[in-house]
N, C-alpha and C positions, 0 to 999 in steps of 0.2 A: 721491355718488360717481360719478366718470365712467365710464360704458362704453363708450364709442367710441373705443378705444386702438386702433392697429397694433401687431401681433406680431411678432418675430422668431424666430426658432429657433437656439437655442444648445446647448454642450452642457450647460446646468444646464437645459433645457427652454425653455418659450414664453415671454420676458419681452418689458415692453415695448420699443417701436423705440428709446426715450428712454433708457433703459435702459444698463447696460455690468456685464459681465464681470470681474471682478477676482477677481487672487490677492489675500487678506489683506495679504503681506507688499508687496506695491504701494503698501498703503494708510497705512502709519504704521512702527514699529519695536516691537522686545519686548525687556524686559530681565527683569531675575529677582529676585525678594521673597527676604530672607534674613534673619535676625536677631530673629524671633519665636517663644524657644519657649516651650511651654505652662507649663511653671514660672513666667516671670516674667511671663504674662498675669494683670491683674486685674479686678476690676469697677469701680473706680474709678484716677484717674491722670493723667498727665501727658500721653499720645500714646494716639490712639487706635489698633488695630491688628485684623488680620487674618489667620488661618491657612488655609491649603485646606479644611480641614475646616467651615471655617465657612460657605463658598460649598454645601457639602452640607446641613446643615441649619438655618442662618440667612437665607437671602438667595434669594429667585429670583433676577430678573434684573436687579435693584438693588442696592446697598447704601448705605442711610443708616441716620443716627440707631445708628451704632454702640456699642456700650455695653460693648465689650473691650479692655482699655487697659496700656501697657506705661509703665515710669516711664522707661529707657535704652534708649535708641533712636540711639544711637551707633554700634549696630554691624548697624542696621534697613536696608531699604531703605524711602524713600519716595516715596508715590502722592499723587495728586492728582484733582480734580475732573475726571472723564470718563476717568480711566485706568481701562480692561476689565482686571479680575482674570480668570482662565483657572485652574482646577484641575491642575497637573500631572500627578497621582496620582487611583486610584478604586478603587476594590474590584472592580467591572466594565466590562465596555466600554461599556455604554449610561450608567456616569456620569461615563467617560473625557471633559475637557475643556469639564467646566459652566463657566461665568462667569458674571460681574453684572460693570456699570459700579459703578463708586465716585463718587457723589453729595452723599458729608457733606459738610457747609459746613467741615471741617476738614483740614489734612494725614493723613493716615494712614501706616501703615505696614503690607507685606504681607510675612507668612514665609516661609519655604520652602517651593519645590513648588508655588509659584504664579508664571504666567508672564503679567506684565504687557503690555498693549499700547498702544499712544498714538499717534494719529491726529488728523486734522483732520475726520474725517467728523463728522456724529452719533452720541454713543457710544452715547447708547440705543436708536439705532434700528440698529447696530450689534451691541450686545450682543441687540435681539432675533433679526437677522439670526441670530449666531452661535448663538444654543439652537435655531434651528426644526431640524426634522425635516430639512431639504436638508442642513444642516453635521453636526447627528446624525451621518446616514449615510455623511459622509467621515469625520467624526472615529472612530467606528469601526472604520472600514480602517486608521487611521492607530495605534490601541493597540494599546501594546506590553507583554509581560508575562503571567503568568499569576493567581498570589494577589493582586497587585497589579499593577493596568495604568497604565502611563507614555505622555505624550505630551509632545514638546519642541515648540519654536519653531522648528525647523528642517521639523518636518514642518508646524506649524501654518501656516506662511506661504504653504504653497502652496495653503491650503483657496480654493478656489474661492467666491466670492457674488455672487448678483445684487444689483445696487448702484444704488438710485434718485438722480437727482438730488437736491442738498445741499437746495433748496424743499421736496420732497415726503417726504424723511426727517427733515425737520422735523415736517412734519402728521402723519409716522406714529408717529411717537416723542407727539407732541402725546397723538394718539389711544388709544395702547395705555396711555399713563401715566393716563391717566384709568379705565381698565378696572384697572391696579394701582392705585392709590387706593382704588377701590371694594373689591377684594380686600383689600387691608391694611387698612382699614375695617370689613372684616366679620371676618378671621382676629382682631382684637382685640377685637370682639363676642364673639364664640365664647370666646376667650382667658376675659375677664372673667364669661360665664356660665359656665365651667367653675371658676373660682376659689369663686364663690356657690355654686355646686352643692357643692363639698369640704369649704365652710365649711356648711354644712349638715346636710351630710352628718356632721361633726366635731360639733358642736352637737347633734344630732336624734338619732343614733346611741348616743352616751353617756349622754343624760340631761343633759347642761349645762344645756340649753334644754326647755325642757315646752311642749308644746301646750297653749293655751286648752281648761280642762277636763278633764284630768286630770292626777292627782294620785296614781295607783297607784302602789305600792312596785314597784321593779325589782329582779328575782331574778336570783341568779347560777347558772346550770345551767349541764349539758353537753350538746353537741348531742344528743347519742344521747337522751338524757331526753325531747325531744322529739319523735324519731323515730317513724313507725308501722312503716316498714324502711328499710334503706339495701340498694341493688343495686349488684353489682358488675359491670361489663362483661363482654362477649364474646371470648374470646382468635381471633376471626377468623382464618382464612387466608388469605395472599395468594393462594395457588390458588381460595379461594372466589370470590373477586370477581368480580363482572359488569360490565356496563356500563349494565344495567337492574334494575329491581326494587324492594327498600328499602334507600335511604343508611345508611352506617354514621356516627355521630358519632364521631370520635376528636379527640384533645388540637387537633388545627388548628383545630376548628370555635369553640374559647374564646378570643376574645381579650383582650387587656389592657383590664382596666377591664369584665370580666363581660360583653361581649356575643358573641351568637350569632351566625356567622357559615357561611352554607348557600348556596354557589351550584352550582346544578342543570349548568351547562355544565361547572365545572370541578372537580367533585368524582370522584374516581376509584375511591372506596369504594360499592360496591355489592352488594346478595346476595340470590337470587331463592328462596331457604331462607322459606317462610312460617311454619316450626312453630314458630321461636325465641319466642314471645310471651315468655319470662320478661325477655328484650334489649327489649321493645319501650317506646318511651317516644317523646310525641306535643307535642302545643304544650300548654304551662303548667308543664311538667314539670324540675324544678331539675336540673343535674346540676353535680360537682363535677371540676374537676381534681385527679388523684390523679398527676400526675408534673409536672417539669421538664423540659420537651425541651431547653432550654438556660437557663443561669444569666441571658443577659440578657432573656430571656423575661417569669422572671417569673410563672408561673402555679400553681405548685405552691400549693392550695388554695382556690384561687379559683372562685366555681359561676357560671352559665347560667341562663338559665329561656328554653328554646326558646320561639322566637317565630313558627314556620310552622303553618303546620295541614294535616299529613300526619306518617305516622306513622316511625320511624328504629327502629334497632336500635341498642344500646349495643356502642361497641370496650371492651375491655379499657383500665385506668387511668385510665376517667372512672367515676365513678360515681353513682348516683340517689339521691338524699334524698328519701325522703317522707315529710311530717310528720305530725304529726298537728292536724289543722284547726284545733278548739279553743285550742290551744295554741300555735299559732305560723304565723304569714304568709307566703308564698313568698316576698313582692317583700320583705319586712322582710329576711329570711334572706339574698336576693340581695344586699342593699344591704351589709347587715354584713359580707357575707364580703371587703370590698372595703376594710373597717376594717386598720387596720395591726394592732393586738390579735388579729384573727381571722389575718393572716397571719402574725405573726411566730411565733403557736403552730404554724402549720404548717411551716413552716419550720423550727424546735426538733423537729417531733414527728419531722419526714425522714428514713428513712433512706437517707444519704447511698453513693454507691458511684458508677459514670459518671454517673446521673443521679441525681436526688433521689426519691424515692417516700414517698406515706402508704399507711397501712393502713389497713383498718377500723375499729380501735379506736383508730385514730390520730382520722379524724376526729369519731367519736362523743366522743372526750375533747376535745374543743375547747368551753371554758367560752366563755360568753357572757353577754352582760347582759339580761335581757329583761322589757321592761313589758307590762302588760294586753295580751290581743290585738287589743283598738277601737285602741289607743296606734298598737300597731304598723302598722295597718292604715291608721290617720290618716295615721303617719309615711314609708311606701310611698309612697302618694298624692302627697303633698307632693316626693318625690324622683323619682317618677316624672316628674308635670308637670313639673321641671326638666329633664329628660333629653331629655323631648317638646320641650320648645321649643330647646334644644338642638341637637336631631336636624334642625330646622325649620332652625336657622340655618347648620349643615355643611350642609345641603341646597342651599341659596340661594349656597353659600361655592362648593361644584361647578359650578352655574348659570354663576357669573359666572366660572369657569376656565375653561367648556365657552366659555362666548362669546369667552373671550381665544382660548383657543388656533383656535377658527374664525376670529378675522380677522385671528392670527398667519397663519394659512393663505393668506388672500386676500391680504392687505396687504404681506407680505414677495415676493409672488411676482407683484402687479402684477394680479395676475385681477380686482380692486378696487382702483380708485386716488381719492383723495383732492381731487388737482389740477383746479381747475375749468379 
């Protein structure tokens, strides 16, 4: 990478001398995707296609290898190789006017609320042009709206980017696609141990599949039967809360898929009250959701087993299982509660009203299947190690985003250039 550029000063900041200034709308034109709606989307088909909604959860800053297909497309707009898809619509301002290039080896077609672009530049060194944090923060300025925020082509055209020579936005497009590769590489890593791990899970949990060496009969109880107590939380006050002392766990700390989730900077629940020990509960220690904060949530019965080592007070609507040793595994107990069987009792058991709630005799009636305690203990083990390596591979998935968006940083802005 070369360092001995000359700088200018502009108003998007210090780019190089080589360098230029441009509005968007300078650079190509925009027209408007229409005739995709979600009824007549399939998974298999005649045209492949695209909705806004897909640029949010299918696509960073690419789009290939599409797998949502319309059969009539007569009355579709179509795109082509290197046409920037643009989100019209977002839920907030910071998701106001994501894009990705369109790259399949196919025509496509794009629905409403998505606003096409098409250009001679590099689209993908364009498209990551238009995600970095400099366009961000015009598009931004530029939404409109409240529940839902809008942005048109008339505002988009005036976005402002710094714009390398057609050479160098080669190399940079060259370079960052290599850094996505490696990421779509690894999010389908992750993908395919997460499928092992459910089929496992599916398998190991019910008894389909038996570990080497045992052969105990599995009994059908109900939680409570195994219980030594169940705790029910602390009805806290917002007036109590500090800003130091001992963390409260409440429903945010559970998320989907049974993990514990505790960050010391951005926790707001706090209480400097030492006598509460009957709330207290520490690392190892299971606790269950006992509400729904919302339907697409998802948590209503779902447990934890804290993973820090410092001690929390319990909020009101989660509550503590503690079992009894002999008789039944933490991490077995964890794993099961994540069984469809174990939620869809809880869900049945709810009572329903704004939000969903169980009770204590709700969750102690939650039947289950359960083999010897070595079985179960075998069977933890086994899912745990899945989790761990798991954990290992989102680890390395972050690594390699940390590194894109660093030389998204450098590379879009010239502080790093490529050009010998």
């Amino acid at each position: 990478m070369k360092q001995n550029t000359t700088y200018k000063q502009t108003e998007l900041g210090l780019i190089p001398e080589d360098w230029e200034v441009k509005k968007l709308g300078e650079l190509g034109f925009f027209f408007k995707g229409k005739g995709v709606p979600k009824t007549s989307i399939e998974t298999e088909g005649k045209y492949k296609c695209l909705t806004y909604g897909d640029l949010y959860t299918k696509y960073d800053y690419v789009i290939k290898n599409v797998k949502s297909f319309i059969n009539d497309a007569s009355d579709s707009q179509e795109i082509n190789f290197g046409d920037i898809c643009i989100a019209g619509s977002g839920e907030t301002i910071e998701d106001i006017g994501k894009c990705a290039v369109f790259i399949d080896d196919k025509t496509g077609y794009a629905g409403g609320d998505i606003i096409i672009f098409r250009s001679d530049e590099n689209p993908l060194t364009l498209s990551y042009i238009l995600n970095s944090d400099l366009c961000k923060r015009q598009k931004y300025r530029l939404g409109q709206g409240h529940s839902v925020v809008h942005i048109y082509s008339s505002q988009l055209q005036n976005l402002k980017i710094p714009l390398p020579p057609l050479p160098e936005q080669k190399k940079i497009a060259d370079c960052l696609s290599t850094w996505d590769s490696a990421i779509e590489k690894q999010s389908a890593l992750i993908n395919a141990l997460t499928q092992r791990k459910k089929a496992l899970m599916q398998q190991l949990l019910t008894g389909k599949k038996r570990l080497p060496g045992f052969s105990g009969e599995w009994k059908e109880v109900k939680l409570g039967s195994i219980c030594e107590n169940f705790q029910n939380g602390n009805a806290f006050s917002a007036k109590d809360y500090k800003k130091t002392g001992i963390p409260i766990v409440t429903m945010g700390n559970i998320n989907l898929g049974g993990y514990f989730y505790f960050s010391e900077s951005k926790s707001n629940f706090w209480i400097e009250d030492k006598s509460l020990e009957r709330y207290e509960i520490k690392k190892g220690d299971l606790i269950i959701a006992m509400t729904d904060v919302t339907p697409e949530k998802n948590l209503i019965g779902l447990t934890s087993i804290i993973d820090i080592d410092r001690i929390f007070y319990l909020n009101q609507r989660v509550g503590h299982i503690i079992l009894k040793p002999k008789l039944a595994d933490t991490d077995f107990i964890f794993y099961l509660s994540q069984n469809s069987y174990w939620r869809n009792q809880c869900k049945a058991f709810a009572t329903l009203g704004v939000q969903a709630n169980l009770g204590t005799n709700d969750i102690k009636n939650i039947n289950i299947k359960l083999p010897p305690i070595e079985e179960q203990t075998a069977i933890a083990e086994i899912l745990a190690t899945a989790d761990r390596e798991l954990q290992l591979q989102k680890e390395k998935l972050a690594q390699l985003q940390t590194q894109k968006k660093g030389l998204m940083q450098v590379l879009l802005t010239g502080k790093k250039r490529l050009m010998n």
